[in-house]
GURO-63290 format. One record per residue (C-alpha): x, y, z. Coordinates in pm, 1 decimal. Example, Ala and Ser with C-alpha at 12.3 -4.5 7.8 and 13.67 -1.06 7.14 Angstrom:
BEGIN
x, y, z
1230.0, -450.0, 780.0 $
1367.0, -106.0, 714.0 $
//
This chain:
BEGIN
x, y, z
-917.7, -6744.5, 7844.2 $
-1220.7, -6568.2, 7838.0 $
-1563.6, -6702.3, 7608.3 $
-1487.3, -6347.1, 7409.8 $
-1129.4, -6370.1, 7381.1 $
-1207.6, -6748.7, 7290.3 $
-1406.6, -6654.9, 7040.5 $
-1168.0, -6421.3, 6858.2 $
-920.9, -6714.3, 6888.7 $
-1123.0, -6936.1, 6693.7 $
-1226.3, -6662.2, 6438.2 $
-844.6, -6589.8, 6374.7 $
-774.2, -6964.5, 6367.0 $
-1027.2, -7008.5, 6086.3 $
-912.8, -6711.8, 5912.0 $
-550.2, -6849.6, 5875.9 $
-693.9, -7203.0, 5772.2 $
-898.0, -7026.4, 5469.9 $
-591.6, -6838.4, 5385.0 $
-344.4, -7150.8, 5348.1 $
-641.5, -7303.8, 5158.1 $
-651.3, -7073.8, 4916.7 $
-264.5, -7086.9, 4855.7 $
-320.0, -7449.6, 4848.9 $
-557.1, -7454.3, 4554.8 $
-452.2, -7132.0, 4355.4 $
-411.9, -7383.7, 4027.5 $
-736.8, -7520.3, 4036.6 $
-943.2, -7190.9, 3932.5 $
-1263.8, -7387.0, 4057.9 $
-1142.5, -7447.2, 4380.9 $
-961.0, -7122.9, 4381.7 $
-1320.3, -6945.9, 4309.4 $
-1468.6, -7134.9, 4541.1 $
-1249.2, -7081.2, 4889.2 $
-1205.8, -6717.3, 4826.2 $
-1578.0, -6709.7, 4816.9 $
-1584.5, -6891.7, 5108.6 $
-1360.1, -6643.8, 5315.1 $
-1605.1, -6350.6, 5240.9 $
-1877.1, -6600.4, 5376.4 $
-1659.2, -6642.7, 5682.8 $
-1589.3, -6265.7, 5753.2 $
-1943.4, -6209.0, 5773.7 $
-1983.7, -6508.2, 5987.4 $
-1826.7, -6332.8, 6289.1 $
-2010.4, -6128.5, 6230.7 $
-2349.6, -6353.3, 6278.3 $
-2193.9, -6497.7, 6555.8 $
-2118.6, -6178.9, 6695.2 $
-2518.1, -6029.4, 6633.3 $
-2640.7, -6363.2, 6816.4 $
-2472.3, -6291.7, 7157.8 $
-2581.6, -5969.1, 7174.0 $
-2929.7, -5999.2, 7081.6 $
-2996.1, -6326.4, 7264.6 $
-2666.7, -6384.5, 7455.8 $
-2593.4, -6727.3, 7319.0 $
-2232.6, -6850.1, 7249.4 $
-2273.2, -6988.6, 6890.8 $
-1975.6, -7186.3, 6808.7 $
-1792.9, -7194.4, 6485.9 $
-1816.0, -7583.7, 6387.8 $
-2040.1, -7891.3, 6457.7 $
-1959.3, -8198.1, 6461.8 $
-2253.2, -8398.2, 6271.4 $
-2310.1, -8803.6, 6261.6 $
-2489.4, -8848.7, 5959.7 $
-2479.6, -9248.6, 5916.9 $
-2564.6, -9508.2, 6165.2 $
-2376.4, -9817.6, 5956.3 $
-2027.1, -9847.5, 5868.9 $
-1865.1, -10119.2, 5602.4 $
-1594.0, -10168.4, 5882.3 $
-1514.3, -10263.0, 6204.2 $
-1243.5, -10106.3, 6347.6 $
-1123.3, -10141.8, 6713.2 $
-1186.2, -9881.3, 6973.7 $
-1466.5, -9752.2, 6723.6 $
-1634.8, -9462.3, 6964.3 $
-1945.4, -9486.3, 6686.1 $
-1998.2, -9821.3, 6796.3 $
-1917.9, -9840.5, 7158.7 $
-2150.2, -9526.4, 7185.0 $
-2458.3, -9687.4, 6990.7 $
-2416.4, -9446.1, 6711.3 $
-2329.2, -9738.8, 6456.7 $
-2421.0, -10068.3, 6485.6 $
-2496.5, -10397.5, 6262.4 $
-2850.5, -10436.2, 6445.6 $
-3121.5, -10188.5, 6316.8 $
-3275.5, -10207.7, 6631.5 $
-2958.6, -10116.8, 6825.3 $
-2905.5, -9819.8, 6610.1 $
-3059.4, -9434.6, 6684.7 $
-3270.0, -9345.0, 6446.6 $
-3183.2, -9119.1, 6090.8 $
-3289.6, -8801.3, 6049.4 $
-3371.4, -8761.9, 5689.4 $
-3142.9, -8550.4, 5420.5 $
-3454.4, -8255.3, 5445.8 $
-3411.4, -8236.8, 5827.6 $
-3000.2, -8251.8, 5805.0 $
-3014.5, -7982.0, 5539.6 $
-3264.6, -7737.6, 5760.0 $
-3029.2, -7793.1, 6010.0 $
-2729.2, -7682.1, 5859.0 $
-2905.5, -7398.5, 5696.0 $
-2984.0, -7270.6, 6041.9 $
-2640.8, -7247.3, 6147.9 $
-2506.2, -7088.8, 5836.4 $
-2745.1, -6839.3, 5934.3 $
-2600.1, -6862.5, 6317.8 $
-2273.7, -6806.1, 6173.4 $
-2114.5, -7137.6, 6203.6 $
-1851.6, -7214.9, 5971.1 $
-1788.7, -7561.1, 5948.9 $
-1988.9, -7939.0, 5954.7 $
-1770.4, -8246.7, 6040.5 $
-1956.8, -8466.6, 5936.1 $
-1880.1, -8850.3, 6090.8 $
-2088.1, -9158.8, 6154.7 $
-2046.4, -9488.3, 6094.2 $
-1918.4, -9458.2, 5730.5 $
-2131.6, -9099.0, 5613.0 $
-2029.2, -9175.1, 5234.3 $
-2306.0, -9481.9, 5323.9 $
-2500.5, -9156.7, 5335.4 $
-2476.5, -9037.3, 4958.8 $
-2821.0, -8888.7, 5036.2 $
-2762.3, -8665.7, 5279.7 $
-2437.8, -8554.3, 5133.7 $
-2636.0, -8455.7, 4794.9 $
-2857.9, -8295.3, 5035.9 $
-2622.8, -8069.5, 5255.9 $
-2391.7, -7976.8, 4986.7 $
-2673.5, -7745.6, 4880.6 $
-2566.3, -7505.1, 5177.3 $
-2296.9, -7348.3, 5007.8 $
-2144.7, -7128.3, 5318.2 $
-2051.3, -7418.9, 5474.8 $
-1767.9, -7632.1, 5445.4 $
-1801.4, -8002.4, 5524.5 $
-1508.6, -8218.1, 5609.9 $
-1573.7, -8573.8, 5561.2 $
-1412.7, -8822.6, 5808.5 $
-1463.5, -9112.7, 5608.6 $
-1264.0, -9498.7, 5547.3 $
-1236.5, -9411.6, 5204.9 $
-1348.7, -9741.6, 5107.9 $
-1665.6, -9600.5, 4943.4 $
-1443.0, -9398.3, 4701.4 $
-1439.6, -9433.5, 4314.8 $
-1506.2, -9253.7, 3995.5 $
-1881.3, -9183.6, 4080.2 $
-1811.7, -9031.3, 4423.8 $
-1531.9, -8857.8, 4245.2 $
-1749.8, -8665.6, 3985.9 $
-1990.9, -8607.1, 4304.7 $
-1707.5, -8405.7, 4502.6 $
-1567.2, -8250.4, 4166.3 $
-1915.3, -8052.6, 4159.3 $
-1957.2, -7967.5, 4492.0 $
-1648.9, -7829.3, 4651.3 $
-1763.5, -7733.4, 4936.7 $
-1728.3, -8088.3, 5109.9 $
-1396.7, -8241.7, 5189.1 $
-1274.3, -8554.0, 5197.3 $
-1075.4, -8673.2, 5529.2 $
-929.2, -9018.1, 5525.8 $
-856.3, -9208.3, 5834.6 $
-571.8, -9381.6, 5832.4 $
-340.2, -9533.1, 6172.0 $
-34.9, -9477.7, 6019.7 $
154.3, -9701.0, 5768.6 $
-23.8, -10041.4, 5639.8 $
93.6, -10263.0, 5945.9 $
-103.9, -10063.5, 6192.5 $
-408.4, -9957.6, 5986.4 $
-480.1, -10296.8, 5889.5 $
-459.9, -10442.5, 6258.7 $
-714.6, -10172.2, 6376.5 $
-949.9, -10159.7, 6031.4 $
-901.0, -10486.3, 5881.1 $
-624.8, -10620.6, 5606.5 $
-638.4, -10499.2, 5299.0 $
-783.7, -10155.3, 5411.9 $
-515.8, -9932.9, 5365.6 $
-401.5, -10021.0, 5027.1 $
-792.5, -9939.4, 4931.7 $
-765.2, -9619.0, 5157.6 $
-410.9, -9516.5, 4927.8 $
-641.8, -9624.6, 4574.5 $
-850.3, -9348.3, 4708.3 $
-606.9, -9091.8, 4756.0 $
-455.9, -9173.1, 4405.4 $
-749.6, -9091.8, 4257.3 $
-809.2, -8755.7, 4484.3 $
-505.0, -8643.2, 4444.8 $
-518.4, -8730.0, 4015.7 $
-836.4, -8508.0, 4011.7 $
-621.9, -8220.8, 4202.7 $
-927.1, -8190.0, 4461.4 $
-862.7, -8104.4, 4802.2 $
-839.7, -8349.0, 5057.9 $
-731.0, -8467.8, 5418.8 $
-630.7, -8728.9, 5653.4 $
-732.5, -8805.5, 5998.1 $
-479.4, -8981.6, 6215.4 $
-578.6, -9134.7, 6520.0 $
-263.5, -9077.1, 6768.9 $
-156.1, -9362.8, 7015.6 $
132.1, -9416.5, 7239.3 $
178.2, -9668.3, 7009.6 $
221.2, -9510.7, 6662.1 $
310.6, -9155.8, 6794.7 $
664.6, -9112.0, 6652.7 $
547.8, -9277.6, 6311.2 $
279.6, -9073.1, 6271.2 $
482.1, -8735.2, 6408.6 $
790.7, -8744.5, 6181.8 $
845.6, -8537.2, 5893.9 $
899.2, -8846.3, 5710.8 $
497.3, -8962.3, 5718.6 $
375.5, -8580.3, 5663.2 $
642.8, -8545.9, 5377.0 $
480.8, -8869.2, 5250.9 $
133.3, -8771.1, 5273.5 $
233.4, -8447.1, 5134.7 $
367.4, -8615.0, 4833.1 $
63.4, -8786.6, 4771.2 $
-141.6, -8463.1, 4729.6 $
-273.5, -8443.6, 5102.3 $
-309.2, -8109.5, 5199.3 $
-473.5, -8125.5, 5532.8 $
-381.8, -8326.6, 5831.7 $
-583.9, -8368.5, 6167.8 $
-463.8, -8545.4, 6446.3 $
-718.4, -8714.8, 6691.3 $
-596.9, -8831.4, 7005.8 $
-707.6, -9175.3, 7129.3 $
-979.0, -9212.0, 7344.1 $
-986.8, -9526.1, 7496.6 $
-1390.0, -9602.0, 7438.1 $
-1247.0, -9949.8, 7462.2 $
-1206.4, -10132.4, 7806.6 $
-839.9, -10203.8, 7866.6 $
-717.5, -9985.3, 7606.7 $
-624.5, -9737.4, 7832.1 $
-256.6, -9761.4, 7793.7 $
-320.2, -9645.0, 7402.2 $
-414.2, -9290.5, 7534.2 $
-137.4, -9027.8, 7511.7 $
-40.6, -8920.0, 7899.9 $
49.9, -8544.7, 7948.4 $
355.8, -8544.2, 7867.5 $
291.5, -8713.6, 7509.8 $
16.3, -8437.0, 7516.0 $
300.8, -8154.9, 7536.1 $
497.7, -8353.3, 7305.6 $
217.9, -8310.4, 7049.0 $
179.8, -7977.8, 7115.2 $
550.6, -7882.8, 7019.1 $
507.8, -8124.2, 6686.5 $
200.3, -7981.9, 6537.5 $
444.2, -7580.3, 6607.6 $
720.4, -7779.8, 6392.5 $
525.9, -7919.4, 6153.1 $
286.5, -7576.8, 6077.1 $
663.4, -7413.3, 6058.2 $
817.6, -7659.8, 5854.4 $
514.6, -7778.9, 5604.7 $
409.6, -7429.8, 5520.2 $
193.0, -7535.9, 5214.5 $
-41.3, -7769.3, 5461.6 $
-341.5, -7716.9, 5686.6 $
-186.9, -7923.7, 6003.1 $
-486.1, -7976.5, 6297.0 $
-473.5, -8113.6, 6656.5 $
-779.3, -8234.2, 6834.4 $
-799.4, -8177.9, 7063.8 $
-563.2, -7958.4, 7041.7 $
-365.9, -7700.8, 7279.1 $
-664.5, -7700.0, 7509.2 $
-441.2, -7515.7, 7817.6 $
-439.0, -7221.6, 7570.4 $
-833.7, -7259.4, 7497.1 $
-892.6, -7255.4, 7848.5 $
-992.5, -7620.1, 7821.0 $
-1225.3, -7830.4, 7606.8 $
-1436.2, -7655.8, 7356.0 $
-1723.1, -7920.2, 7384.1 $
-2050.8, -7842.9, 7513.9 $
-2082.4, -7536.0, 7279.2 $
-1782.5, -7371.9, 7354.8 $
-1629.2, -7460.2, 7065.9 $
-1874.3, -7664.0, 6898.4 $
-2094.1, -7958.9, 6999.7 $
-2173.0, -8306.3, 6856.9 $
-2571.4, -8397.3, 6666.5 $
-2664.6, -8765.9, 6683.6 $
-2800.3, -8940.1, 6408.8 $
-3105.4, -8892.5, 6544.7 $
-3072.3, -8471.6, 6593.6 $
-2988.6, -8564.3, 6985.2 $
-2711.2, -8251.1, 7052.6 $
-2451.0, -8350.6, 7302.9 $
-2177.9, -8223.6, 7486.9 $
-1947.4, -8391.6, 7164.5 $
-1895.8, -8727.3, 6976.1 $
-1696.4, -8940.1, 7292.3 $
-1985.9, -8823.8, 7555.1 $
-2303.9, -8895.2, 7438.1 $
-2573.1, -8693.2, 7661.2 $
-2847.8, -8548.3, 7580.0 $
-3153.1, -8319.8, 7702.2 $
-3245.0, -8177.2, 7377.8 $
-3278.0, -8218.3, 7049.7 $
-3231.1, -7978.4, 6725.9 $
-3509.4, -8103.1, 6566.6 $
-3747.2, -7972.3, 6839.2 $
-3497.3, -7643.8, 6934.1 $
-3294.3, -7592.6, 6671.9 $
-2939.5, -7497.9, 6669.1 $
-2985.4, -7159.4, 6833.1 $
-3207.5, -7329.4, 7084.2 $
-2985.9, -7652.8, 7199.3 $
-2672.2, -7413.2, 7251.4 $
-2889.4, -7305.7, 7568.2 $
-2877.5, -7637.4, 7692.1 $
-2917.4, -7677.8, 8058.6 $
-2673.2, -7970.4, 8063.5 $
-2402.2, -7785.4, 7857.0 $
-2488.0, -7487.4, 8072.2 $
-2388.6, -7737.3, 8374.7 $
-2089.2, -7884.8, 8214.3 $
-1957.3, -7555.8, 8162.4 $
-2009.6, -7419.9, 8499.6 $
-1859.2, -7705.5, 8662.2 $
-1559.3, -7634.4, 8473.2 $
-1583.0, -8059.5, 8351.2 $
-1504.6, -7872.0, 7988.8 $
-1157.3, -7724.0, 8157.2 $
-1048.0, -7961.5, 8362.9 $
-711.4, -8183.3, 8364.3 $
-712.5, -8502.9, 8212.7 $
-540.5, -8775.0, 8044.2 $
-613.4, -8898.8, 7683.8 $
-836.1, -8734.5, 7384.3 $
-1175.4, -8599.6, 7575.6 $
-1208.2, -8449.8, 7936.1 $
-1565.1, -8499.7, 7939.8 $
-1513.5, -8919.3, 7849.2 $
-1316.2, -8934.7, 8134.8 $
-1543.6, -8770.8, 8409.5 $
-1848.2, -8958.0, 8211.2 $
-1998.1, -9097.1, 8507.8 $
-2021.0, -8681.6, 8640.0 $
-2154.5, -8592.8, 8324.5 $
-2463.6, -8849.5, 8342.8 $
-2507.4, -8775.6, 8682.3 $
-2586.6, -8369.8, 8573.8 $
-2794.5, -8495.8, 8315.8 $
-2981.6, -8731.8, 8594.4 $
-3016.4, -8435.5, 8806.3 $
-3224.8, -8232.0, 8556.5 $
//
C-alpha cells in the first residue's frame, strides 16, 4: 500500500470511528455536542495533514502515542513501561518529565499538524492529574487514556465529566483469574468499581485487552464483549503481547493466531454494531506493515525523546528541540522505513521489538 493510499486508509478509518461515536453517545447531548464537533475538527484535519506534505513533504501521522507518567501504583508482569525504563520505582532510573506547559505545546503543535488523536500511556498517566488538566485544554484532540483504573473515583469523575475530550481506557487481561495473576489480587474488582461508576455517569469509555495465547478465546468470544458491552463499554482495543519479558515468548500470538484475530475483530465490528472494536496492531498485511516510525504514528518519551513507538525505544531527536513537524523527519525513522524493518514479517505484537538489535544498530550508525 502506498504512504498516499495509506493515508486515505487511516483518514477513512477515523472517519467511521467518529461516526459510531456519535451513535454511541446521541443521549448524552454533551457528549453528543461534543463528538460532532469533533468530526468537523477531523475533516479539516486531512486536510492539515494533506497542506503539510505538500508544502514540506512530511508524512504527518494521524495519532501519537504519548507517555506522560514515569510511576505506576502497579506492577504488572511483562510491563513494556518498565522493562523499557519508562517507569520505574527509582527516581534515578526513571527519564525525566516534561512539564504539563511543554506536553500541552506539544499537542497544540500537532493539532495544528493535523493529528487527530493522543494515547496517552505511562506508568499510570492518571498519576499525572497535572498534565491531564493541562492537555485537555487542546480541544481538537481526543485523548484516550490507557490507564489501571485504580486512580478512579468521584473526583476524577467530575474531572472527565467536564472535559470530554479525554477517554478513559481500562486495561484489563480478561476475567478476574487472569488480571489478578498479571496486575496483582484484588485489581480487577477495583478496575470493575471503576467502570460502575463510568458507566453510572453515561461517559464514554474503553477497555484495553492485552491478547495472549493464553487468554485468546476468553477474551475473543462474544460472551466477554457482550459482557463488557453490558457494562456500558463502548470501545474495545486489543493489544497483542509483546514479550518485553525474557521467556515469555510463548505468550505472543504466532501467525496463525494473528489471522485468527484478524477474522474476530470482522465478526465482532459485524456483530456488535453499537461498539468501536480496535486491533493493534492490527491488519498490518493490509497497511503494508507497521505504522510505527511515523507512518502511522510514533511514540514521545516522558522525557519528549520521539521513537520509532512504545516497545522500541530509540531515539535521535527530541520534540522539545524539533517539534512534532521536525522529529517526523527523523533520520532513524527515515532508516527504519527504508529498510522496510516497519513491513516486515514477524511474530508477536511489534516488528520493530523483534529486529531490536537492527534497529539500535541504525541508530549506532548515525
Amino acid at each position: 500500500m502506498s504512504e498516499i493510499n495509506l493515508q486515505h486508509h487511516m483518514s477513512a478509518a477515523i472517519r467511521r470511528i467518529m461516526l459510531k461515536a456519535y451513535s454511541n453517545v446521541l443521549r448524552n447531548p454533551l457528549e453528543a455536542k461534543t463528538v460532532w464537533r469533533l468530526q468537523q475538527t477531523f475533516l479539516q484535519s486531512e486536510k492539515r495533514r494533506a497542506a503539510v506534505k505538500e508544502k514540506d513533504g512530511v508524512e504527518v501521522p494521524p495519532f501519537l502515542i504519548c507517555s506522560i507518567s514515569t510511576t505506576c501504583n502497579l506492577h504488572c508482569k511483562g510491563c513494556y513501561a518498565r522493562s523499557n525504563g519508562i517507569a520505574s520505582d527509582s527516581a534515578s532510573d526513571q527519564k525525566k518529565s516534561l512539564s504539563p506547559d511543554q506536553w500541552k505545546a506539544i499537542f497544540e503543535e500537532a493539532a495544528s499538524l493535523g493529528i487527530n488523536f493522543a494515547l496517552l500511556a505511562g506508568g499510570e498517566p492518571m498519576m499525572r492529574r497535572d498534565i491531564l488538566e493541562r492537555v485537555a485544554e487542546v480541544e481538537d484532540m481526543v485523548f484516550p487514556i490507557f490507564t489501571n483504573g485504580t486512580l478512579i473515583g468521584p473526583s476524577y469523575i467530575a474531572f472527565l465529566k467536564q472535559h470530554l475530550n479525554l477517554i478513559p481506557v481500562i486495561s484489563i487481561e480478561g476475567m478476574e483469574h487472569s488480571t489478578d495473576e498479571r496486575r496483582g489480587k484484588g485489581m480487577y474488582k477495583r478496575a470493575m468499581m471503576s467502570v460502575d461508576m463510568l458507566h453510572k455517569e453515561d461517559l464514554f469509555f474503553g477497555t484495553s485487552i492485552t491478547v495472549t495465547t493464553e487468554n485468546f478465546d476468553l477474551v475473543t468470544s462474544d460472551d466477554f464483549v457482550e459482557n463488557l458491552r453490558q457494562l456500558g463499554c463502548k470501545l474495545i482495543i486489543y493489544v497483542e503481547y509483546v514479550p518485553t519479558d525474557p521467556g515469555t515468548e510463548h505468550l505472543a500470538l504466532n501467525e496463525e493466531e494473528v489471522q485468527r484475530m484478524e477474522a474476530v475483530q470482522e465478526h465482532q465490528i459485524e456483530h456488535f454494531k453499537d461498539m468501536i472494536i480496535i486491533s493493534f496492531p492490527g491488519d498490518e498485511k493490509l497497511l503494508g506493515g507497521c505504522l510505527a516510525a511515523g507512518r502511522g504514528f510514533f511514540h514521545i518519551g516522558p522525557d519528549g525523546s520521539a521513537e520509532p513507538c512504545p516497545f522500541s525505544p530509540f531515539s535521535d531527536s527530541s520534540v522539545i528541540e524539533l517539534g512534532v513537524k521536525g522529529a517526523l523527519a527523523s533520520p532513524l525513522f527515515h532508516k527504519l522505513r527504508e529498510a522496510r524493518l516497519v513491513g516486515g514479517e514477524h511474530t508477536g505484537g511489534c516488528a520493530l521489538f523483534e529486529h531490536r538489535e537492527e534497529v539500535e544498530a541504525m541508530l549506532n550508525e548515525q
